[in-house]
C-alpha positions as CSV (number, residue, x, y, z in Angstrom):
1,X,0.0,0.0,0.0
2,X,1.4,3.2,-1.0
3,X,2.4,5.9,1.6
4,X,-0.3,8.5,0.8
5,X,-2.4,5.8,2.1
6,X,-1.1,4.4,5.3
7,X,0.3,7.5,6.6
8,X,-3.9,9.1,6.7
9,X,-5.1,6.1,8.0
10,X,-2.3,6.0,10.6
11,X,-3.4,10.0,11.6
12,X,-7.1,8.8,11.5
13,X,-6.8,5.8,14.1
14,X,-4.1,8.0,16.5
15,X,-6.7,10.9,17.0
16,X,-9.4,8.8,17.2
17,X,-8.0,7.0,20.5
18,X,-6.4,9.9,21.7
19,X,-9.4,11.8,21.7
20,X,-11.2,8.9,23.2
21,X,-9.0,8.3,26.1
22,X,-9.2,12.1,27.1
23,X,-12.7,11.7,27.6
24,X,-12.4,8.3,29.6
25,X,-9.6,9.7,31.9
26,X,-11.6,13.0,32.7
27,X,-15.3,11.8,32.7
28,X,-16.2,15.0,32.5
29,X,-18.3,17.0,30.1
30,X,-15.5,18.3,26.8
31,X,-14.6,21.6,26.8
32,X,-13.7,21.0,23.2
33,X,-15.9,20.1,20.5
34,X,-13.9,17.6,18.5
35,X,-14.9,16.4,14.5
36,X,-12.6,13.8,12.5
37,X,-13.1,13.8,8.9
38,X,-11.9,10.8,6.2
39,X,-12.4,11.3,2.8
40,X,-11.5,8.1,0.2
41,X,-11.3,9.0,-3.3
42,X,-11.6,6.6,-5.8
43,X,-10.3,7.9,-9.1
44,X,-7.6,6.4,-11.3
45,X,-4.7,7.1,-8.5
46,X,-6.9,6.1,-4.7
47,X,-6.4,8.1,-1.9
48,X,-6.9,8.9,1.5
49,X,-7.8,13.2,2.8
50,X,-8.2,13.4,6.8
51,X,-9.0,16.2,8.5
52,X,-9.6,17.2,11.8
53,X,-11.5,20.2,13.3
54,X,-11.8,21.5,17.0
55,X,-13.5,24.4,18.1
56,X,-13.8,26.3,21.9
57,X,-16.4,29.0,21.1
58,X,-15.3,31.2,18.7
59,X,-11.8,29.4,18.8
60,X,-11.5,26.9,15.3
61,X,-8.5,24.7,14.6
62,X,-7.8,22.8,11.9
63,X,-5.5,20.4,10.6
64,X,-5.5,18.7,6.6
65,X,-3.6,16.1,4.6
66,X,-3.7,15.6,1.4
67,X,-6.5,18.4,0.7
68,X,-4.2,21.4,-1.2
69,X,-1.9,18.3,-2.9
70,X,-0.7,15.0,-2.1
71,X,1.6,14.8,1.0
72,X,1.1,17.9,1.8
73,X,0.1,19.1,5.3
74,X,-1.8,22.1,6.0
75,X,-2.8,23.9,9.8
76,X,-5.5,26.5,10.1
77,X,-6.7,28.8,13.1
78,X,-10.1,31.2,12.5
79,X,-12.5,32.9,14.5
80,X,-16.3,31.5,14.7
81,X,-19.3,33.3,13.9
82,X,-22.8,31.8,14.8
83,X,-26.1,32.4,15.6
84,X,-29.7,33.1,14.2
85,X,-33.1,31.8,15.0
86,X,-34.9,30.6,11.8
87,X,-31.8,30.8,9.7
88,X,-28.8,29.4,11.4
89,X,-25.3,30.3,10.7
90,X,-21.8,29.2,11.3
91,X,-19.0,31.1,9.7
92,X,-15.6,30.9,10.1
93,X,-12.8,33.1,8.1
94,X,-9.5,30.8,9.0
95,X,-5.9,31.4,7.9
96,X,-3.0,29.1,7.8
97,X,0.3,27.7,6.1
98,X,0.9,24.9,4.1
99,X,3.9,22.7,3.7
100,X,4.6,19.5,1.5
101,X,5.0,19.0,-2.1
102,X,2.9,22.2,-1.9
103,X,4.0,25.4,0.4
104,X,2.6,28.6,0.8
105,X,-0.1,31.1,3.1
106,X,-3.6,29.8,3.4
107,X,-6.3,31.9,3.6
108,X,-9.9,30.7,3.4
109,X,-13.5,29.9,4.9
110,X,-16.1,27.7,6.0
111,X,-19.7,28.4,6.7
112,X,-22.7,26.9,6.6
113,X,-26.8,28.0,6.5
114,X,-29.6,26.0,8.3
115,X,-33.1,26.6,7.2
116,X,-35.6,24.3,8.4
117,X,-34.3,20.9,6.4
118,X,-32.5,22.8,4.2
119,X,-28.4,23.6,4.6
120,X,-26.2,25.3,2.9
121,X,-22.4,24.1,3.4
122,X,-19.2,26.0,1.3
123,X,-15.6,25.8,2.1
124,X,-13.2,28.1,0.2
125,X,-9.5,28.7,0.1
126,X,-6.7,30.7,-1.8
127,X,-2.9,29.5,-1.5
128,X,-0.8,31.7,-2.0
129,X,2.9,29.9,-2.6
130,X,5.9,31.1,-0.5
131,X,8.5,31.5,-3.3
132,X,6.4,31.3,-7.0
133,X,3.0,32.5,-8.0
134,X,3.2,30.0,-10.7
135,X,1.5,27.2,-7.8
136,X,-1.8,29.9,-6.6
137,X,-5.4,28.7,-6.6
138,X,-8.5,29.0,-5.4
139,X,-10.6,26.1,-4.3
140,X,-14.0,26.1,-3.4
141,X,-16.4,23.1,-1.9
142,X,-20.0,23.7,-2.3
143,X,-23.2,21.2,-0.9
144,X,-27.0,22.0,-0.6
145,X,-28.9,19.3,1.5
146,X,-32.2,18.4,2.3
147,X,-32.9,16.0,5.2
148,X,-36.3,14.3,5.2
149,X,-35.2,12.9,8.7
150,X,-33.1,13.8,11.5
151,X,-30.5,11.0,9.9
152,X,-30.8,11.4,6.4
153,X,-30.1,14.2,3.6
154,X,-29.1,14.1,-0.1
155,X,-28.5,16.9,-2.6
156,X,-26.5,18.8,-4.8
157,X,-22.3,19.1,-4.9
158,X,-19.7,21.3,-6.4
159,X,-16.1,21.6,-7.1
160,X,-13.9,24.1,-8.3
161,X,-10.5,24.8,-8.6
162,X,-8.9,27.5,-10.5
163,X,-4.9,27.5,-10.9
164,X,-3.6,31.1,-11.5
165,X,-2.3,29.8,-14.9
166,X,-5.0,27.7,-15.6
167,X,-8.7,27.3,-16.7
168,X,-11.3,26.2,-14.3
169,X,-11.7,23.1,-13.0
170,X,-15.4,21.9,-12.0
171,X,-16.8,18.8,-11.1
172,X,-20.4,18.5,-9.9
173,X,-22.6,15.6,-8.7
174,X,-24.8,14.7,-5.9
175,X,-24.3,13.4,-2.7
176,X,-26.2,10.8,-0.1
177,X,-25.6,10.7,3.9
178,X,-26.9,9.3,7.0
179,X,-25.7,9.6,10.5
180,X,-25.9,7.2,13.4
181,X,-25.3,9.1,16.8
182,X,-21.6,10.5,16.4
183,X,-20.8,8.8,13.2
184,X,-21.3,9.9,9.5
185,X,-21.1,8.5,6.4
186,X,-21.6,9.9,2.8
187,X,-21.1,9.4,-0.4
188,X,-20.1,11.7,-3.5
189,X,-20.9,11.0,-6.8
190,X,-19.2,13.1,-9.3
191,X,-19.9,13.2,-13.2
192,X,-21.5,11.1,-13.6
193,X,-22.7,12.0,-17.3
194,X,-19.1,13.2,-18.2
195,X,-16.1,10.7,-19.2
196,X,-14.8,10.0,-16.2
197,X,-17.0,10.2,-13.5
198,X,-15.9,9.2,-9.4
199,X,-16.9,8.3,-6.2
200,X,-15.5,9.9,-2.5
201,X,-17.1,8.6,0.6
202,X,-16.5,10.6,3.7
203,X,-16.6,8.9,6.8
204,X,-16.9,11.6,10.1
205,X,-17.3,10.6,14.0
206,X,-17.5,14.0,16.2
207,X,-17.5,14.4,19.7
208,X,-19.4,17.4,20.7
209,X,-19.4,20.2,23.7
């Protein structure tokens, strides 16, 4: 198996039972909110994104692998926004560096828009490379979900990347989830009427405040 693949899985596993074992030793009620994120591509080369998130009121962290380019490792820190009554909304303007086969100043966002059944969910980022412009984009991921249940939503999903040299890049399908307590799992299926459609599953466990 290559290394692209063992080292995420490796990540995955260690911050699962490290976060476990914090809550075991304390019993006590997190201060933290903690959310672990896998996401398994399947396109002509397979691979492995994980991510983890924890927030402490407005305090967000982040960590990524994978996401900007392979073996490359990015860290983020933002400032949470949230609130409303009939429309909910999170947002979070984040910052942050990344270093790997990719390096350079992150700067991005993540928010999301709750109305009724209905969400809104977009993550967007520019990298901007530490010694060329040549390796600048912008990345943005975009869902809208409906959930018929408290477990269950499907809907539309974007994604775009545009290289500073380059055209855009867009893929666009639709995606499936359920949840069971503090697991997720979804899948992604992208063009599907083009050439070369593909499939990502996400698998998620959280442990909330």
């Amino acid at each position: 198996m290559k290394n692209h693949v063992v080292l995420p899985i490796l990540l995955m596993v260690f911050a699962f039972v490290t976060i476990a074992k914090a809550q075991n030793a304390t019993g006590e009620k997190p201060k933290w909110s903690h959310y672990f994120e896998s996401d398994f591509y399947f396109e002509d080369d397979f691979y492995v994104l994980p991510m983890y998130r924890a927030d402490h009121n407005h305090l967000h962290l982040e960590a990524r692998y994978n996401y900007e380019d392979f073996q490359t490792f990015s860290a983020w820190g933002g400032y949470n926004l949230f609130g409303g009554d009939k429309l909910e909304y999170f947002i979070t303007p984040m910052t942050g560096v990344a270093f790997g086969n990719t390096s350079g100043f992150l700067f991005g966002a993540e928010m999301t828009f709750t109305l009724g059944n209905f969400e809104f969910y977009n993550e967007s980022e520019y990298l901007a490379g530490f010694d060329t412009k040549q390796g600048n984009f912008f990345y943005a991921w975009t869902d809208f979900t409906w959930s018929p249940t408290d477990w269950l939503s499907f809907g539309y999903s974007s994604q775009i990347t545009k290289p500073i040299l380059l055209d855009y890049e867009f893929s666009n399908g639709f995606v499936l989830g359920g949840t069971y307590k503090n697991f997720g799992l979804s899948g992604y299926f992208y063009d599907i009427w083009a050439d070369e459609p593909f499939v990502m599953v996400a698998l998620s466990f959280s442990f909330p405040e």
